[in-house]
PDB file of N, CA, C and O in Angstrom:
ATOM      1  N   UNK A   1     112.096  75.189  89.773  1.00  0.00           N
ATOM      2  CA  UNK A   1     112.231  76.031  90.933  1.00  0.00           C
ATOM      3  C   UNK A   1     110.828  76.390  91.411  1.00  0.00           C
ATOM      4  O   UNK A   1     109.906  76.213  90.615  1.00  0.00           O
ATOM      5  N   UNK A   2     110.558  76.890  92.662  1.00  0.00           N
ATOM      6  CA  UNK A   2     109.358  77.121  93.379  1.00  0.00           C
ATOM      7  C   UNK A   2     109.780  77.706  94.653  1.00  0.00           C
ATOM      8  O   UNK A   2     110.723  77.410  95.387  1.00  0.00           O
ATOM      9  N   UNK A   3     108.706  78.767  94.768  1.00  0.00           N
ATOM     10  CA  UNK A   3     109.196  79.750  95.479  1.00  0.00           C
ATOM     11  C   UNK A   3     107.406  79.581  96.446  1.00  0.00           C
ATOM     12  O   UNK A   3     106.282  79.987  96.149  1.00  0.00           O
ATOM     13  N   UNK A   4     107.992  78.718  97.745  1.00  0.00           N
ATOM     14  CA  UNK A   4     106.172  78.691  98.585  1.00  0.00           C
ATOM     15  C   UNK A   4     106.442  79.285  99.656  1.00  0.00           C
ATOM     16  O   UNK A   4     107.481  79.901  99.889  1.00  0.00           O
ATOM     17  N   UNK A   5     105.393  79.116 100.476  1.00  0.00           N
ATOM     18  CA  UNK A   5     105.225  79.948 101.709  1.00  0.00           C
ATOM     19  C   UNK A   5     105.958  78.929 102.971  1.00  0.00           C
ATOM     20  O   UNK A   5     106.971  79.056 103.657  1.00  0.00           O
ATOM     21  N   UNK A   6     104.859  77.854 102.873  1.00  0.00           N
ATOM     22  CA  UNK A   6     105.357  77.165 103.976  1.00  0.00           C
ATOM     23  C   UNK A   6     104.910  75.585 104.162  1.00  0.00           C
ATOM     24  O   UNK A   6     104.837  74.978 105.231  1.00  0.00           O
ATOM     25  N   UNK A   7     104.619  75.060 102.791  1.00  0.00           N
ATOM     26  CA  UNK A   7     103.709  73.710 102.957  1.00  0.00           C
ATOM     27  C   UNK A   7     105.004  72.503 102.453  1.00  0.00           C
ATOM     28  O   UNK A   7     105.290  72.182 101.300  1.00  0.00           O
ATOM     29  N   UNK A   8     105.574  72.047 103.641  1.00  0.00           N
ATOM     30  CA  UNK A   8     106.587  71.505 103.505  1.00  0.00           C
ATOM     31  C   UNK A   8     106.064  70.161 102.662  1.00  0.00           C
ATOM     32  O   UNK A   8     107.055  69.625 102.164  1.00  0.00           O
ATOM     33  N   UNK A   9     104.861  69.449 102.340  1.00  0.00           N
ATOM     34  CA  UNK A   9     104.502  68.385 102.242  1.00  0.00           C
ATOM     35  C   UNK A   9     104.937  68.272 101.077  1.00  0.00           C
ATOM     36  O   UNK A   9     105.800  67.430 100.830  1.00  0.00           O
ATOM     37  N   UNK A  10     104.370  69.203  99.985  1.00  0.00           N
ATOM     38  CA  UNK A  10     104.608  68.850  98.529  1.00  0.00           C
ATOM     39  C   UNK A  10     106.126  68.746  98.124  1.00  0.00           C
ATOM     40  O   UNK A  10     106.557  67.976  97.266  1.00  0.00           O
ATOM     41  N   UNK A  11     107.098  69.895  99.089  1.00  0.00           N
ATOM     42  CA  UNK A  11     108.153  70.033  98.694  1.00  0.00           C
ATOM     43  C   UNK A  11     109.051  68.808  98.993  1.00  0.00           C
ATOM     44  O   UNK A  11     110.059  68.465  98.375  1.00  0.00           O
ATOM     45  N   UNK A  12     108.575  68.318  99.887  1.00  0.00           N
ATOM     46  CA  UNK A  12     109.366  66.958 100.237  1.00  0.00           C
ATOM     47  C   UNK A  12     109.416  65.856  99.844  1.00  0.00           C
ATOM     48  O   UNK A  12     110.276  64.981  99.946  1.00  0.00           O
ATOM     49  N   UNK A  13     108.136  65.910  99.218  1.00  0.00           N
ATOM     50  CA  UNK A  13     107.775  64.843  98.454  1.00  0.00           C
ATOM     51  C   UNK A  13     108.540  64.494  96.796  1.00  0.00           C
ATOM     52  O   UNK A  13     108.596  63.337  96.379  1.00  0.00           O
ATOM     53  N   UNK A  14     108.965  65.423  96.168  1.00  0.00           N
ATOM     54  CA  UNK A  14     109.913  65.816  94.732  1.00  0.00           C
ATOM     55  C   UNK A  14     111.090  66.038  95.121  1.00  0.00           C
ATOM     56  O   UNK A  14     111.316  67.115  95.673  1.00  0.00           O
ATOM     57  N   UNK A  15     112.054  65.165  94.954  1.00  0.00           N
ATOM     58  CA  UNK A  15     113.166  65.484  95.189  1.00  0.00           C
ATOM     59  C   UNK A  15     113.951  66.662  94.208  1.00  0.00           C
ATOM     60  O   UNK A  15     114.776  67.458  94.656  1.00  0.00           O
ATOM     61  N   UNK A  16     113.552  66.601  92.906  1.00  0.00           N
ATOM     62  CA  UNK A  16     113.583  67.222  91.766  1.00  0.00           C
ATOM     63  C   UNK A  16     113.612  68.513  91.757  1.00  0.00           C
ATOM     64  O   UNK A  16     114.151  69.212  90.899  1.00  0.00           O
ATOM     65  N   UNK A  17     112.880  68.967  92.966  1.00  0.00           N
ATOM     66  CA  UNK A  17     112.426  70.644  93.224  1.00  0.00           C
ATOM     67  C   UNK A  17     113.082  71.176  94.180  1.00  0.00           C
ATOM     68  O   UNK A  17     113.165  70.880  95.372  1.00  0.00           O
ATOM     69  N   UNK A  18     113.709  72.277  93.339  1.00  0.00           N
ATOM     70  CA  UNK A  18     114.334  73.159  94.514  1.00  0.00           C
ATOM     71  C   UNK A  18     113.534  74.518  94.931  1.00  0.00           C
ATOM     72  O   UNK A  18     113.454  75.452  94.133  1.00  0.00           O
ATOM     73  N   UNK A  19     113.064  74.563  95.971  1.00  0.00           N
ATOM     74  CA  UNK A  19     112.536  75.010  96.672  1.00  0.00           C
ATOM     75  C   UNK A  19     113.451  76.621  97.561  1.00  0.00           C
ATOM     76  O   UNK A  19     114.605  76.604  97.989  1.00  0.00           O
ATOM     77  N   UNK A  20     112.797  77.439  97.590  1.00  0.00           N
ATOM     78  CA  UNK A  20     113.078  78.439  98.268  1.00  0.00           C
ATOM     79  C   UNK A  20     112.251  79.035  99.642  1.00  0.00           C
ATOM     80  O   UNK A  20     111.879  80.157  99.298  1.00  0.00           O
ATOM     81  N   UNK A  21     111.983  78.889 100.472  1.00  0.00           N
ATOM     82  CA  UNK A  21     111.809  79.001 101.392  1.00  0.00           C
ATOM     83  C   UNK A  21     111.517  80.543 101.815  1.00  0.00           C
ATOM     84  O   UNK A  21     112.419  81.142 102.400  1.00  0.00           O
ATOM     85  N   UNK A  22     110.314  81.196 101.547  1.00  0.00           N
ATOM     86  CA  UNK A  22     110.371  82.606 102.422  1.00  0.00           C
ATOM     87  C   UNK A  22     110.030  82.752 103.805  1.00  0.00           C
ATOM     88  O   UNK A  22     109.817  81.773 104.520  1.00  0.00           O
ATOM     89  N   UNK A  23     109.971  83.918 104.204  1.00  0.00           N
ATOM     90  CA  UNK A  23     109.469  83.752 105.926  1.00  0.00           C
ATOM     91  C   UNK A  23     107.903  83.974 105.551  1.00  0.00           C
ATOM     92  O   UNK A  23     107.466  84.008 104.400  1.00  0.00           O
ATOM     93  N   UNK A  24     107.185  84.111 106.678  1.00  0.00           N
ATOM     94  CA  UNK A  24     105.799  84.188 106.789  1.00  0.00           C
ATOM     95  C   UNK A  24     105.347  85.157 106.194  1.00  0.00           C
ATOM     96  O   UNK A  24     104.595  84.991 105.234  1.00  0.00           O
ATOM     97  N   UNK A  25     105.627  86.124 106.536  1.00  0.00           N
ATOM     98  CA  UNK A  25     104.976  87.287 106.169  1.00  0.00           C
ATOM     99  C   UNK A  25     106.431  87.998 105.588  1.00  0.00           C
ATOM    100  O   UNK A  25     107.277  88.299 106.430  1.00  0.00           O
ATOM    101  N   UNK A  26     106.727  88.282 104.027  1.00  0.00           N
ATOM    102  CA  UNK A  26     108.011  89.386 103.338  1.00  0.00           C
ATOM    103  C   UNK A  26     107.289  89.780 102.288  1.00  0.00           C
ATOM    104  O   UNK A  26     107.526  89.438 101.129  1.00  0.00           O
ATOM    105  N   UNK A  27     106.268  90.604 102.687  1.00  0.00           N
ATOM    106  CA  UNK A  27     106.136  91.452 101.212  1.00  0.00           C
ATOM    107  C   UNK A  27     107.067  92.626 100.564  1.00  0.00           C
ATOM    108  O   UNK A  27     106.592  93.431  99.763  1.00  0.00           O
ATOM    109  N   UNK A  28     108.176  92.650 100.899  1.00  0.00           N
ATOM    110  CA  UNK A  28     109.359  93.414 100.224  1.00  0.00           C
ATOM    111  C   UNK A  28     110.122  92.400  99.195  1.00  0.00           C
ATOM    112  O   UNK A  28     110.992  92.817  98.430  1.00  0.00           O
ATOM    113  N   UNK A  29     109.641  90.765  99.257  1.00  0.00           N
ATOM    114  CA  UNK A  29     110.030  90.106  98.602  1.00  0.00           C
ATOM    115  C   UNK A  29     108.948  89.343  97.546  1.00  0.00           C
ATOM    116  O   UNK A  29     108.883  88.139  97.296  1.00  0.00           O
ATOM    117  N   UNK A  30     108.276  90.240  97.112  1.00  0.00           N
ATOM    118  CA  UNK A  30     106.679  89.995  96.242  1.00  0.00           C
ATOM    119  C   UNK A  30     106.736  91.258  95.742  1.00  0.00           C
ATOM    120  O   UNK A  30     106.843  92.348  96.303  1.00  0.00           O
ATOM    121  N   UNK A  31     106.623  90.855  94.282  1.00  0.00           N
ATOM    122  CA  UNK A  31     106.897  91.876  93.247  1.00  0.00           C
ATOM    123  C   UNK A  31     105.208  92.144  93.248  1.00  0.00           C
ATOM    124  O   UNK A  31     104.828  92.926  92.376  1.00  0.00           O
ATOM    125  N   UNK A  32     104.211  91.600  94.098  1.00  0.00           N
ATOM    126  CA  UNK A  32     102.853  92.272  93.449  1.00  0.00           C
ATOM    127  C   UNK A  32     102.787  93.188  94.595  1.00  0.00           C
ATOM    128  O   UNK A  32     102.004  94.136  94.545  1.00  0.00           O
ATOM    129  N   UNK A  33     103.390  93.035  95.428  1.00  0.00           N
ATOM    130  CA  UNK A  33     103.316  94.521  96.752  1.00  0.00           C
ATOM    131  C   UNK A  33     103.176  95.363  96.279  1.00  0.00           C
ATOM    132  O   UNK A  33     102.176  96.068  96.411  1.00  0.00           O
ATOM    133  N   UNK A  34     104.744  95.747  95.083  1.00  0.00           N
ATOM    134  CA  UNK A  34     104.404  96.900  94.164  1.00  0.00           C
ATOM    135  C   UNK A  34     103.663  97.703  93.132  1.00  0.00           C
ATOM    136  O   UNK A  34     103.679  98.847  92.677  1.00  0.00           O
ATOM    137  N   UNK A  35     102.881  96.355  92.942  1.00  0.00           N
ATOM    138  CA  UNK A  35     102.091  96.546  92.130  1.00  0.00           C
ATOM    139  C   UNK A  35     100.288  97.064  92.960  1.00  0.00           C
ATOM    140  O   UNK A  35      99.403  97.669  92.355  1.00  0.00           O
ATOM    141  N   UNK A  36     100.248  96.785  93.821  1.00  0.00           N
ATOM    142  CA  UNK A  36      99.218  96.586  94.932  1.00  0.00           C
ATOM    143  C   UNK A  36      99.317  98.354  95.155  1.00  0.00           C
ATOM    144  O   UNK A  36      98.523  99.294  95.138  1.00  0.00           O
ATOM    145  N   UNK A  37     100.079  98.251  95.266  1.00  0.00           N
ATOM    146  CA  UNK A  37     100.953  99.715  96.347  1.00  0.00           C
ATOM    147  C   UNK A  37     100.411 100.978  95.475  1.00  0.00           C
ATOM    148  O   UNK A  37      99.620 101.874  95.770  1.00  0.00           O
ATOM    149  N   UNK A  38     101.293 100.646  94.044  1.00  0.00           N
ATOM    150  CA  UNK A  38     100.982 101.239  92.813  1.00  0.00           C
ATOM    151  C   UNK A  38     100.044 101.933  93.088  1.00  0.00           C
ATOM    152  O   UNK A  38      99.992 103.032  93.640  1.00  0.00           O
ATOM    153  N   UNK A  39      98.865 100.925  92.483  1.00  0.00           N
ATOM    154  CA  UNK A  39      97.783 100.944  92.289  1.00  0.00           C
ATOM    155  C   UNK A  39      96.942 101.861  93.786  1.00  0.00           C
ATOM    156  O   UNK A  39      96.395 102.941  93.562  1.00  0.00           O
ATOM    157  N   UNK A  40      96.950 101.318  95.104  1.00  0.00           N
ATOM    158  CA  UNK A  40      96.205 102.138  96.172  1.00  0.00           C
ATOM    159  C   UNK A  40      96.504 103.743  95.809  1.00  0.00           C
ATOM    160  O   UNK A  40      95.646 104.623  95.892  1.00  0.00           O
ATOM    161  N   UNK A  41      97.897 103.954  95.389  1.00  0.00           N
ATOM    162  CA  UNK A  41      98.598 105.249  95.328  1.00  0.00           C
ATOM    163  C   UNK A  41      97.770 106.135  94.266  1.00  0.00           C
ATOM    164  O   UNK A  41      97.915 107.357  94.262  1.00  0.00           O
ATOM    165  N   UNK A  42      96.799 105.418  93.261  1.00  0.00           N
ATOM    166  CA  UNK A  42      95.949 106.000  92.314  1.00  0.00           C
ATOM    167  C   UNK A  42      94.981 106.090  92.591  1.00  0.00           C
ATOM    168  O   UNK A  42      94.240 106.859  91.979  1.00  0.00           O
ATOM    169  N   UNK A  43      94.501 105.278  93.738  1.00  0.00           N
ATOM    170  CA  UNK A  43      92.904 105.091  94.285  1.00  0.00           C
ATOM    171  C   UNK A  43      92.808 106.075  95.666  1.00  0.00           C
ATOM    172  O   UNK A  43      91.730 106.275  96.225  1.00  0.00           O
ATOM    173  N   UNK A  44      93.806 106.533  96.033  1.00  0.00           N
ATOM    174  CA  UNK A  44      93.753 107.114  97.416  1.00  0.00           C
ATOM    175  C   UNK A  44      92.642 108.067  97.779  1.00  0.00           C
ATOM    176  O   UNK A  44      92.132 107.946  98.893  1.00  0.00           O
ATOM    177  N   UNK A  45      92.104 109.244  96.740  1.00  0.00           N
ATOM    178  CA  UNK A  45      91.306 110.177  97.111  1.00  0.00           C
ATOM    179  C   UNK A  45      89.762 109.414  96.269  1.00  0.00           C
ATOM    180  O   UNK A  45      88.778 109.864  95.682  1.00  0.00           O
ATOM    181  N   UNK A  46      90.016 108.743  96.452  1.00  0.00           N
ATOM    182  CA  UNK A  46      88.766 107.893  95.447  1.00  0.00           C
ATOM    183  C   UNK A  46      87.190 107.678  96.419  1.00  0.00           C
ATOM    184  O   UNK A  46      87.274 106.989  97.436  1.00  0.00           O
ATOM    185  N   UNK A  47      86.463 108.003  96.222  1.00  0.00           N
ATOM    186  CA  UNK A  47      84.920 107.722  96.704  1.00  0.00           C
ATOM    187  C   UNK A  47      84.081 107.324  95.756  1.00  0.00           C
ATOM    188  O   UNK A  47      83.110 107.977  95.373  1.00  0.00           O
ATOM    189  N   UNK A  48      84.602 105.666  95.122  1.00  0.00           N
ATOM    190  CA  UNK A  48      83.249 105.436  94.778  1.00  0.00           C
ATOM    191  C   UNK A  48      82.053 105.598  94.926  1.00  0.00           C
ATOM    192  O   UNK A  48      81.642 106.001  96.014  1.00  0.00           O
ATOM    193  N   UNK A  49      80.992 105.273  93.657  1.00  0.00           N
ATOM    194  CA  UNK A  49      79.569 105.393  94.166  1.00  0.00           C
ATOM    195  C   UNK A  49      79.070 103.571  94.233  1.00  0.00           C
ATOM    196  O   UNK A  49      77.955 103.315  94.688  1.00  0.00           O
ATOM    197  N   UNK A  50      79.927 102.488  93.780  1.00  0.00           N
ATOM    198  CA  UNK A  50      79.646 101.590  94.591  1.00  0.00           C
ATOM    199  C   UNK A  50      80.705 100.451  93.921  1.00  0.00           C
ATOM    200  O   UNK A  50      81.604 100.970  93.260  1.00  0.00           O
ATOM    201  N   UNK A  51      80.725  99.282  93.981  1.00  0.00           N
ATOM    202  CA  UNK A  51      81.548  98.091  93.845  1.00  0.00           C
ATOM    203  C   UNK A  51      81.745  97.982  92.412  1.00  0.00           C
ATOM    204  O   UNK A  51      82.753  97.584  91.829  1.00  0.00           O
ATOM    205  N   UNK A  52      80.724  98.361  91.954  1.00  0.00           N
ATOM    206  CA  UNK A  52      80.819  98.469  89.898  1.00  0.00           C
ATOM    207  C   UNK A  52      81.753  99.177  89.712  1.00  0.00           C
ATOM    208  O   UNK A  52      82.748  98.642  89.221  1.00  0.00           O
ATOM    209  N   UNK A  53      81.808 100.849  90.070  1.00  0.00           N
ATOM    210  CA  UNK A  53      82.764 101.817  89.740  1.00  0.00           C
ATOM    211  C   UNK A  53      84.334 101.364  90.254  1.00  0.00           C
ATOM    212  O   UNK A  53      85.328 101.564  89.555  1.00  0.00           O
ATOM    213  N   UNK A  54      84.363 100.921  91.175  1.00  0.00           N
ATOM    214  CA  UNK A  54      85.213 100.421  91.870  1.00  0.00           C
ATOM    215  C   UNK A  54      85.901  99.294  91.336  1.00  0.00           C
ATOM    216  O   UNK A  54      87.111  99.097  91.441  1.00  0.00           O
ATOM    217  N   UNK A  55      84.938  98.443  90.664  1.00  0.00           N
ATOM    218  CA  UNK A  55      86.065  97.669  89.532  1.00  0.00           C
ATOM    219  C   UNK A  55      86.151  98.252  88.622  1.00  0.00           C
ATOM    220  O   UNK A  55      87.286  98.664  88.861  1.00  0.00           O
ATOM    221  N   UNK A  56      85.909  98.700  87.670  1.00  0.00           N
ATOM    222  CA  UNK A  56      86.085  99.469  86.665  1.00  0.00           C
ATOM    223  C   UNK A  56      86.826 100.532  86.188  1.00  0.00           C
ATOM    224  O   UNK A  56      86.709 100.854  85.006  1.00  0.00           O
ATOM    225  N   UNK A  57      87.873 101.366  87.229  1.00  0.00           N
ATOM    226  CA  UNK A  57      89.007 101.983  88.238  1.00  0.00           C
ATOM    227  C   UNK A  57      90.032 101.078  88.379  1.00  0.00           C
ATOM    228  O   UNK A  57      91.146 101.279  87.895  1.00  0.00           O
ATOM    229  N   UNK A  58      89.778 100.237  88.917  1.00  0.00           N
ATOM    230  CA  UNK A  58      90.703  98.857  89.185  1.00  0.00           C
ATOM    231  C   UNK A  58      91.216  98.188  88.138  1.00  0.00           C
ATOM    232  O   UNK A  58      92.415  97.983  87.946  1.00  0.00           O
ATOM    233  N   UNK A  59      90.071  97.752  87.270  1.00  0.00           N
ATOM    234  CA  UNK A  59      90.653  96.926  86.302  1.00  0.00           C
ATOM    235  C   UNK A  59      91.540  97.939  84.907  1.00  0.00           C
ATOM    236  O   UNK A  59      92.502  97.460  84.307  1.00  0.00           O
ATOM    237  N   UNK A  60      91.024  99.243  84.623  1.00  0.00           N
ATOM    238  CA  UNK A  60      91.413 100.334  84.330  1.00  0.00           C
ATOM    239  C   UNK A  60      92.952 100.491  84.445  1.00  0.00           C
ATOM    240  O   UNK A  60      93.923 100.463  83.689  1.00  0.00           O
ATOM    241  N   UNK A  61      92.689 100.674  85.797  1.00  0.00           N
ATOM    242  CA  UNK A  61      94.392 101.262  86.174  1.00  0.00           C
ATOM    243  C   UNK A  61      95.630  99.793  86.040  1.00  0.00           C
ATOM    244  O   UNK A  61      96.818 100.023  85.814  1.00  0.00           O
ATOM    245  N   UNK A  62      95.178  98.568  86.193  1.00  0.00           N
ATOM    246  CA  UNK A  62      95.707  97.944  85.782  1.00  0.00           C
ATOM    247  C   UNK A  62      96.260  97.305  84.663  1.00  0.00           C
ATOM    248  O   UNK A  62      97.268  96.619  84.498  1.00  0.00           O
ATOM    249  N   UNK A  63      95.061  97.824  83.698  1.00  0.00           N
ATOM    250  CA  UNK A  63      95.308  97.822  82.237  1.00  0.00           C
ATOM    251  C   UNK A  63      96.737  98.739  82.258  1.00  0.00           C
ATOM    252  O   UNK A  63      97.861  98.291  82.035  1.00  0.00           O
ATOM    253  N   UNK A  64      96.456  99.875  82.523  1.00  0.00           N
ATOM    254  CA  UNK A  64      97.788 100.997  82.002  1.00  0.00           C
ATOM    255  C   UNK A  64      98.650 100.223  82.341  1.00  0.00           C
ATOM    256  O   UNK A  64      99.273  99.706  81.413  1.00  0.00           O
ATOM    257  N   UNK A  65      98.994  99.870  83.609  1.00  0.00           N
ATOM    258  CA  UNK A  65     100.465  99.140  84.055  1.00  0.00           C
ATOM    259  C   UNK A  65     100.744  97.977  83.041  1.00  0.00           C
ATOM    260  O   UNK A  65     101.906  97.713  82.736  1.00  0.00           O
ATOM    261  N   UNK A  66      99.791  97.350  82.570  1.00  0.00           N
ATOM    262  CA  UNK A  66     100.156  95.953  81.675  1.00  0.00           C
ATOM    263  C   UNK A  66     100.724  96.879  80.424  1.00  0.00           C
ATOM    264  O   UNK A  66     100.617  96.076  79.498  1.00  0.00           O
ATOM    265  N   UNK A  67     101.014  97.531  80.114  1.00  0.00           N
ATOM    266  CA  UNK A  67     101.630  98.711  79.070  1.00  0.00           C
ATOM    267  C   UNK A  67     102.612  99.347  79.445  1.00  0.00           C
ATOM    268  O   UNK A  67     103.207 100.074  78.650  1.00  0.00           O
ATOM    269  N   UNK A  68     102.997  99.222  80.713  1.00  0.00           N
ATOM    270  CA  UNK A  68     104.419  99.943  81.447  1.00  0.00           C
ATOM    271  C   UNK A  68     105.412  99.216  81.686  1.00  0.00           C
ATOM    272  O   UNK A  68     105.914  99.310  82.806  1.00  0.00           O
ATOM    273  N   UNK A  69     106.193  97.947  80.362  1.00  0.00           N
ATOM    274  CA  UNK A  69     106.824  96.877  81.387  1.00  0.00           C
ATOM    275  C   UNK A  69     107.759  97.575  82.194  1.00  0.00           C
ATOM    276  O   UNK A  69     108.105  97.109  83.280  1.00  0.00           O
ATOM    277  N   UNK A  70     108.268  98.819  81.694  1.00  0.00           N
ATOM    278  CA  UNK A  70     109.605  99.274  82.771  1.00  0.00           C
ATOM    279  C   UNK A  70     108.988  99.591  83.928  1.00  0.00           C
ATOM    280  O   UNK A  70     109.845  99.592  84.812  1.00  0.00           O
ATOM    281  N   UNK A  71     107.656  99.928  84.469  1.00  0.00           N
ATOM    282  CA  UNK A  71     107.219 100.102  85.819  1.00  0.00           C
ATOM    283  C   UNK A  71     107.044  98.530  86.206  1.00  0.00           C
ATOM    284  O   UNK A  71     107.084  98.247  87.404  1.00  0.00           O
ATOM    285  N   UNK A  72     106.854  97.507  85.260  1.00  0.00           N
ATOM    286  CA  UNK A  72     106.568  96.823  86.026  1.00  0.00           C
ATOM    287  C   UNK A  72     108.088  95.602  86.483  1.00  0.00           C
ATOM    288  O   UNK A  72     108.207  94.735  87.350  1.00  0.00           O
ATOM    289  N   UNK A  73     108.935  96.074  85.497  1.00  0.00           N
ATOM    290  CA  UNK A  73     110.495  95.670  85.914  1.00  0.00           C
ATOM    291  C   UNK A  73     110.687  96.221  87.104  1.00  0.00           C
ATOM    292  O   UNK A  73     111.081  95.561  88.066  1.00  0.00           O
ATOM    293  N   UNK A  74     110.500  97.131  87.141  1.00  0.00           N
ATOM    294  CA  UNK A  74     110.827  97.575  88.512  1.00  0.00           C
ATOM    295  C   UNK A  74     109.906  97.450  89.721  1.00  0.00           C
ATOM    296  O   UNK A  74     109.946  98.122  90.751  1.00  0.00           O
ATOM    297  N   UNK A  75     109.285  96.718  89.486  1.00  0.00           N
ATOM    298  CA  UNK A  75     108.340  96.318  90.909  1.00  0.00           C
ATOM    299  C   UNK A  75     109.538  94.784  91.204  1.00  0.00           C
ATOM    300  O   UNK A  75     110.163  94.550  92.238  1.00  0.00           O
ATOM    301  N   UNK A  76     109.531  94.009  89.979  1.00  0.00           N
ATOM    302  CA  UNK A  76     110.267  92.584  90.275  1.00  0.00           C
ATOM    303  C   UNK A  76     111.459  92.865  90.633  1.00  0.00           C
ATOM    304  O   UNK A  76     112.016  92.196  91.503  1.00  0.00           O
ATOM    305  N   UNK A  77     112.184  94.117  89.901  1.00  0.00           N
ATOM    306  CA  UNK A  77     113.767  94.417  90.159  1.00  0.00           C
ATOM    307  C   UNK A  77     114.040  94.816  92.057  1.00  0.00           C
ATOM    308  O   UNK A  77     114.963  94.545  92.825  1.00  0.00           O
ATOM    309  N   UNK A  78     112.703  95.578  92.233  1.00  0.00           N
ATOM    310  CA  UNK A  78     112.786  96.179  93.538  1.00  0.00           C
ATOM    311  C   UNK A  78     112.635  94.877  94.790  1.00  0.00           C
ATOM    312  O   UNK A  78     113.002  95.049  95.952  1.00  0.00           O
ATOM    313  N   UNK A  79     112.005  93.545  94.257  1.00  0.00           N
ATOM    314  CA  UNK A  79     111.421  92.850  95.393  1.00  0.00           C
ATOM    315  C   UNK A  79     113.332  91.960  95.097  1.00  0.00           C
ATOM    316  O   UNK A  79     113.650  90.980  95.771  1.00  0.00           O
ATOM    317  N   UNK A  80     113.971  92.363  94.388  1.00  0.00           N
ATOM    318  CA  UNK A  80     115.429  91.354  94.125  1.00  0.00           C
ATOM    319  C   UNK A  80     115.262  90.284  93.459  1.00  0.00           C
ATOM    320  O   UNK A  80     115.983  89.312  93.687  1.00  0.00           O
ATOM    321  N   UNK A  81     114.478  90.255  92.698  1.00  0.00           N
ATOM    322  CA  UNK A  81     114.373  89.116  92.078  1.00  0.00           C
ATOM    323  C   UNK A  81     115.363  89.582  90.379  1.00  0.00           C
ATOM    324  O   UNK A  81     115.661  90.615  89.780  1.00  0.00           O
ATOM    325  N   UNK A  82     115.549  88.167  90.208  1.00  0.00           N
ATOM    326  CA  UNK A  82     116.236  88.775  88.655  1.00  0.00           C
ATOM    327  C   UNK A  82     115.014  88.537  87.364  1.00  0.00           C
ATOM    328  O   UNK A  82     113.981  87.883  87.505  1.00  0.00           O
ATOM    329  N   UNK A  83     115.374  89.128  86.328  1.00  0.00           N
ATOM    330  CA  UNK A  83     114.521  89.279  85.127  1.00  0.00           C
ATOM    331  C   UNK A  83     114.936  88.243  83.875  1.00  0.00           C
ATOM    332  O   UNK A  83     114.230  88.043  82.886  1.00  0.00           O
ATOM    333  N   UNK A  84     116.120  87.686  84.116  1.00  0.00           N
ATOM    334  CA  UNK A  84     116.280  86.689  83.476  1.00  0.00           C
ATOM    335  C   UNK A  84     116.949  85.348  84.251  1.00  0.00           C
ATOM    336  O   UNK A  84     117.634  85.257  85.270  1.00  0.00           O
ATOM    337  N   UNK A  85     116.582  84.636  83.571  1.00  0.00           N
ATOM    338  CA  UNK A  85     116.836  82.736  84.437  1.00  0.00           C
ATOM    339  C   UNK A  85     118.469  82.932  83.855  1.00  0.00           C
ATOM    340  O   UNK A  85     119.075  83.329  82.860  1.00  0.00           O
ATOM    341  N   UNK A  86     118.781  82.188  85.618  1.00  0.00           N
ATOM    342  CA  UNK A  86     119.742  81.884  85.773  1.00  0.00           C
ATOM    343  C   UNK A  86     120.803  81.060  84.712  1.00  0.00           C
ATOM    344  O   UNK A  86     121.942  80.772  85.079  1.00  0.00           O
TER     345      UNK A  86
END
């Protein structure tokens, strides 16, 4: 299975692959929206003092989430996707 944007070439080429088709732009259907989202929602009152601190915040707060799978079930649960194969 494969889930692309819009590059019909490869998909046509494998008959083998079933393909899902999103529209252009559905980030309600991208489980990293939520995760994106998350994350701004922790950075909001934030004034770095420059691009160092700023990753270091980032990579930080992402650590915690890699420790939250139920927050992060629910970013995939929320975009509709399922958690186990069909």
């Amino acid at each position: 299975m494969l889930v692309w944007d819009n590059l019909r070439t490869f998909i046509d080429a494998h008959d083998w692959l079933t393909a899902f088709r999103l529209p252009a732009y559905a980030p309600e259907l991208n489980p990293a929206e939520g995760v994106w989202a998350n994350l701004k929602g922790k950075l909001v009152n934030l004034a770095p003092r420059g691009l160092d601190q700023l990753t270091v915040l980032v990579k930080s707060h992402l650590k915690r989430m890699q420790y939250r799978p139920a927050l992060l079930d629910g970013f995939v649960a929320q975009a509709g996707l399922a958690l186990e194969p069909p």
